[in-house]
N, C-alpha and C positions, 0 to 999 in steps of 0.2 A: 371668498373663493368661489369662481363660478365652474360648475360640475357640466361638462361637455358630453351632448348625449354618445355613445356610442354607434359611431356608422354601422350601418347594416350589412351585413354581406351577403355576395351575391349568392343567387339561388345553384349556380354550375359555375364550377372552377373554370379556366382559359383551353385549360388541358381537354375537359371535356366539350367545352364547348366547337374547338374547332376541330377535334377528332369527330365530332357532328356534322361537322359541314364540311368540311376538308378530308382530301385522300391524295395520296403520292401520285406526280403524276408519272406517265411511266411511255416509252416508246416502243416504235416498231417491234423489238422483241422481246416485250411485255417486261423490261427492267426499269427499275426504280430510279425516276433521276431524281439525283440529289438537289432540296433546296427547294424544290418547284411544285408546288400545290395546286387543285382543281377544284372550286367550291360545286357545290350543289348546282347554281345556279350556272352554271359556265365560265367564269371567270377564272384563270391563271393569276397566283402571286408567288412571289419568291421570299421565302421567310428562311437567311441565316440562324443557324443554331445560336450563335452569339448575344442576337435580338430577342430569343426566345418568342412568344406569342402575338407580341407587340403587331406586326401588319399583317396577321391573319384577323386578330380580334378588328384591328381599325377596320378592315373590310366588311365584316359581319357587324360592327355598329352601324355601319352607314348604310349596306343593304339589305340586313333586315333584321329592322331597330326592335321587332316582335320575338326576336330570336327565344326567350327564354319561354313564351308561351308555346312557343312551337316543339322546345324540348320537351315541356311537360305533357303535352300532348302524344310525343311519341314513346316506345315500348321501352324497357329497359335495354335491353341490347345494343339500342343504338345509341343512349344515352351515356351506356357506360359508368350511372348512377340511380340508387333508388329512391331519390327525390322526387318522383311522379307518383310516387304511393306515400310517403311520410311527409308531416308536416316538421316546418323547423324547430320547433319548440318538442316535437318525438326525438330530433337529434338530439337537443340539447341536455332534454329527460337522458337519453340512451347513453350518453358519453359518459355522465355524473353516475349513471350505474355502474356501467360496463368498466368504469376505474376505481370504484368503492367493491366492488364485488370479485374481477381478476388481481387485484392488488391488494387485499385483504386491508382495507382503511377504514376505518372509523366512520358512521355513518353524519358523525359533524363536518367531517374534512370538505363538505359542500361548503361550510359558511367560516370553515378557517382564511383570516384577511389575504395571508399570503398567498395560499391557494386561488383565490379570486384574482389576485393582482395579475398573477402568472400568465393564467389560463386563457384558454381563445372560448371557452363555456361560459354562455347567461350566468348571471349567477341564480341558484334558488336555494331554498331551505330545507332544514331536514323534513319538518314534514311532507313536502312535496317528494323528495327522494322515498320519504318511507311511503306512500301510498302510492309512489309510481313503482318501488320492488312490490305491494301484495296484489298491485293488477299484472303485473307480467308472472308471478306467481301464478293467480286462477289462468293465464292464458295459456300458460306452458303445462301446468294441469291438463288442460284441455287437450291441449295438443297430444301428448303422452296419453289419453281417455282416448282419442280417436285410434288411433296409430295400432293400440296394443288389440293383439286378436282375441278369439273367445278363450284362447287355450294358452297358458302362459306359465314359466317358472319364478319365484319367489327365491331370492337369497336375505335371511332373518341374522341378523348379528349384534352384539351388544358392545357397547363402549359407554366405561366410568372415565369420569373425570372430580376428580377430588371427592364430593359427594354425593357428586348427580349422575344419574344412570338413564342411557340415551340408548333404544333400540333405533337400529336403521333396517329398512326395507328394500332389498333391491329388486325388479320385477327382470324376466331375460323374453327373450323375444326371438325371434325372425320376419322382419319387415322386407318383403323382394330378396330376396335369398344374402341380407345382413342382418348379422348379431345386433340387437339393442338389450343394452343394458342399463335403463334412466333409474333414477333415485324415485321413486313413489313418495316418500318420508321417510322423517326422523323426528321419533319424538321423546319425551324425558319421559321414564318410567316414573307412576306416582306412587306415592304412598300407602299401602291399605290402613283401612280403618284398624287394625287390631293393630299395626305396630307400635313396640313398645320405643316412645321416644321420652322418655323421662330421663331425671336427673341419673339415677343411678345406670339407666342403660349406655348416656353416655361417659359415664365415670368409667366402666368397665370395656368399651370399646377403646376409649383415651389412655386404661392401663395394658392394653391388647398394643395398640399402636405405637404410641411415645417409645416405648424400649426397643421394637422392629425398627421403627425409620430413623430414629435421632440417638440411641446406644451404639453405635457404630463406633469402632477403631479407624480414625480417616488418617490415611497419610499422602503425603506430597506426591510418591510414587508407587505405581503397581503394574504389573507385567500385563502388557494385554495378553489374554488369552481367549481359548474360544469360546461361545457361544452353545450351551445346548439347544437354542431353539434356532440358532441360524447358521446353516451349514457354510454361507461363505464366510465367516471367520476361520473357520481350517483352511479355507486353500488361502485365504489372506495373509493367514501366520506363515505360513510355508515360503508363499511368494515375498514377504516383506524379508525373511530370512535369507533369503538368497540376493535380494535386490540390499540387502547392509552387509553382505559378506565381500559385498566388491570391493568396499569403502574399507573395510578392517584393513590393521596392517596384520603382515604374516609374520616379522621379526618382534610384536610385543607377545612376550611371555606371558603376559597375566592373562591377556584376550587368548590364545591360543590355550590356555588350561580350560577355558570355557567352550569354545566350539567345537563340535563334532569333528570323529575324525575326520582320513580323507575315504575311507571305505561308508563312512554312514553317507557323508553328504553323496556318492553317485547313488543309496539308495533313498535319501530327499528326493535328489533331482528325476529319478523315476516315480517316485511318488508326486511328486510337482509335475510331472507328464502328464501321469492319471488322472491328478485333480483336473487337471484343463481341461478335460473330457466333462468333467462333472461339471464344473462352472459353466460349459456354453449349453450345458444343458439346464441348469437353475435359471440362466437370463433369459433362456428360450423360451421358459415357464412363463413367465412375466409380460409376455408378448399379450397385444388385445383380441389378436385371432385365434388364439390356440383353443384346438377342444379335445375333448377325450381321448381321439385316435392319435393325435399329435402326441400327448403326453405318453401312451402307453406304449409308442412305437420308439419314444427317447429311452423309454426307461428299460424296455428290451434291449435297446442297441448297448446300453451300461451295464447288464448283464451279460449278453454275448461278451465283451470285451472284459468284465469282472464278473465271475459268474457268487464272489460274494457277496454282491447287492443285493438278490433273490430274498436274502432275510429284512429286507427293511424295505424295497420298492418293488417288490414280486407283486403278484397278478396276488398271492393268496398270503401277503404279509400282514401281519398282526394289526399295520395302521389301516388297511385295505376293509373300511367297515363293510361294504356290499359286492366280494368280488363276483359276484353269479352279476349284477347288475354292472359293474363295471366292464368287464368280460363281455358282455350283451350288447352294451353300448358300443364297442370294439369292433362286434360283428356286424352290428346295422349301418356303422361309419364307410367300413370297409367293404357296405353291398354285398353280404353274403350272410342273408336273414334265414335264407333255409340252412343254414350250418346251427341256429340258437337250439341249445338243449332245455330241456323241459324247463328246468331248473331257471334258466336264463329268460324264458319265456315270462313265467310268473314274475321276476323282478322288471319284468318293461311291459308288464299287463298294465299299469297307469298311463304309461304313456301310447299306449297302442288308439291307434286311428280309423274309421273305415269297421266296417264286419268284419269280423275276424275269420278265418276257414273254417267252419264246424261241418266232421264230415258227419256230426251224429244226428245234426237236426234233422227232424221228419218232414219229408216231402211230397209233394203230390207230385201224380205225371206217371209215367209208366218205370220199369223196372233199365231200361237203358238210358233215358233222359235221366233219373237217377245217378247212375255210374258216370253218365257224361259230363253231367252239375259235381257231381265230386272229383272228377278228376280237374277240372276248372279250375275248384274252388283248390287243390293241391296244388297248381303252376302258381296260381296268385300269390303273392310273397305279402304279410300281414307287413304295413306301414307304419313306421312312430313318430310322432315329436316331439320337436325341442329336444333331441338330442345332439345335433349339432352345437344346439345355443348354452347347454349345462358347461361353464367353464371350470376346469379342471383344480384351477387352487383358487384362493380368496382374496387373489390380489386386488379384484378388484375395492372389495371393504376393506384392506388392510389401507391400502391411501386412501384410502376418503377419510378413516377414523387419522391419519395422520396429518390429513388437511383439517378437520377438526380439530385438532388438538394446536395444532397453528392459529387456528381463526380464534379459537377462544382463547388462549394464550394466558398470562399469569397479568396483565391489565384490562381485560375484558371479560371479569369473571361476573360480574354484576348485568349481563348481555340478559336480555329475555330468552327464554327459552324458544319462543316462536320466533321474535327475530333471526335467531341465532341458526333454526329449524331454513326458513326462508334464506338466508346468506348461503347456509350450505345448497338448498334445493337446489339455488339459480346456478352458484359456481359447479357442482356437478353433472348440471343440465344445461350446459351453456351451449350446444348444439341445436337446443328447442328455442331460440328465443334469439333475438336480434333487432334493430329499428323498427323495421316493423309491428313485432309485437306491441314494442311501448305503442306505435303507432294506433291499435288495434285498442287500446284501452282507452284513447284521449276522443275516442267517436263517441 
């Protein structure tokens, strides 16, 4: 059996290449004729759709056979590709990444037979894959190191999985007046020296657990019901009720002893009104822009319209841990920092910027320069941040730990911790990092 090397291919697709040298040509009143192209050089050709590139490319081989040097020589824009900055072999790294890591694959799936046969990708190894993910790691490190200012928020959260316990780090930001939210780390909390891991401690966790997880009454069917920690199971239950009452017949007797009368269901269906207020306000939660003033102007408007929510999403409800600081943040959103009371003051004293107004500090100068500098310093409005960037609920860590719990899954429990650490990094930080990068590590 004789092994045929593999043709190379070209450095610029047809598409780019003659969107490089070709442009529409167009007449007296600057329209588009169809069909008829004008090279760089001056040259008119006529290239049918049907032929696709065929006698734009013959004209650019025959006059000018240097063509690809001359792409790589010029900027990106006009290329239309970022092959004048990365080498082929960063592609070939980048693609082997960028589909093991968006696709949550196995870090072998590089050297699975079929996989190779498939693919328009070199082939390489895993080692090469794994030391091309821990250099685009330090690079996007870096990049997220430049980026982040002196002054920054931390969001700290934990997530188990079976018996390993994984804190994650998220940092908040505002880079040119956007929210950045990147992954700093995740890493597996370790052990302390004094834990007690002997035989009887786990005898006694094993008689804790076994009768919780596996004592269960399981049967075939159970009524979905709701959710104490997720309020869209109540409006789901409601809507899924009303979307099978279409479907019932109205002449079976059995069915009919079981559903509501017809005086409950119009007050369902008022209640199912309601709910749709609340659900477009849970999805609006979820959104990547939303900040404090967003949420607390939703949670007003559910109040004006149900003044019974005040007990559960009030400005001064029980789940409400810092309303003086909440409340604070509301004012300084909404540009109206000389309304903050005392009270509100001290809870945005961390975040406060700049000197603050002190009319009591001692001054030099005379008795009018005096009064003149404190009334000054009284028009100046004290400045804070990262309170735009402080996002309202925890959606963000709530999918990442769900992408986690994906990526590690019930056949990749034997994953390194740091690998494991690095798969998430990349796919959470996949806006830091591109050709390029890999490019940047192969110098």
């Amino acid at each position: 059996m004789v092994f045929a090397p593999r043709p190379a291919r070209p450095t610029f697709t047809s598409a780019q290449v003659t969107g490089f040298y070709f442009q529409p040509c167009r007449d007296d009143y600057d329209e588009v004729i169809l069909e008829y192209f004008r090279c760089r050089c001056g040259t008119v050709r006529k290239q049918t759709r049907r032929n696709g590139q065929t006698n734009l490319m013959q004209h650019v081989r025959r006059e000018h056979p240097s063509f690809e040097a001359e792409m790589l020589e010029a900027t990106t824009g006009e290329t239309g590709s970022l092959l004048n900055y990365v080498r082929r072999t960063s592609q070939n790294f980048f693609g082997w990444l960028l589909s093991v890591i968006s696709s949550n694959l196995l870090l072998s799936f590089c050297e699975n037979r079929t996989t190779r046969r498939y693919t328009t990708l070199n082939p390489i190894c895993v080692e090469t894959l794994r030391a091309t993910m821990e250099g685009v790691v330090l690079a996007v490190e870096r990049s997220i190191a430049s980026e982040m200012p002196d002054i920054f928020g931390l969001i700290i959260d934990g997530w188990s999985h079976m018996s390993e316990h994984y804190l994650a780090v998220f940092a908040f930001y505002e880079v040119d007046g956007k929210v950045k939210i990147p992954l700093p780390c995740m890493a597996p909390l370790l052990n302390e020296e004094d834990d007690d891991l002997s035989a009887r401690a786990h005898r006694e966790f094993l008689a804790y657990m076994l009768p919780r997880d596996f004592a269960k009454q399981l049967h075939h069917l159970r009524p979905v019901i709701r959710q104490a920690t997720r309020w869209s199971s109540t409006f789901a239950m409601v809507h899924r009720y009303f979307q099978l009452l279409e479907h019932l017949g109205k002449d079976d007797d059995d069915i009919a002893e079981l559903l509501p009368s017809p005086a409950c269901n119009r007050r369902l269906r008022a209640l199912h009104t309601e709910l749709k207020d609340v659900e477009s306000v849970s999805k609006g939660l979820q959104g990547a822009d939303v900040n404090l003033l967003d949420a607390r102007e939703w949670f007003d408007g559910l109040i004006a319209v149900k003044p019974q929510y005040a007990a559960y999403i009030g400005l001064r409800a029980n789940i409400v841990h810092s309303p003086d600081f909440v409340s604070g943040c509301v004012c300084v959103l909404q540009g109206s920092t000389s309304r903050l009371t005392r009270a509100e003051k001290a809870a945005l004293r961390p975040f406060a910027v700049g000197p603050a107004p002190d009319a009591d500090e001692e001054e030099s100068g005379s008795f009018i320069e005096r009064l003149q500098k404190r009334r000054r310093l009284a028009e100046r409005e004290q400045e804070y941040a990262l309170l735009r960037c402080i996002p309202p609920t925890s959606n963000t860590v709530e999918r990442f730990f769900s992408v986690a719990r994906v990526t590690f899954g019930h056949e990749r429990n034997s994953l390194h911790p740091l690998t494991l650490e690095q798969i998430l990094f990349l796919r959470q930080n996949a806006t830091y990092w591109d050709v390029r990068a890999v490019d940047s590590i192969q110098s």
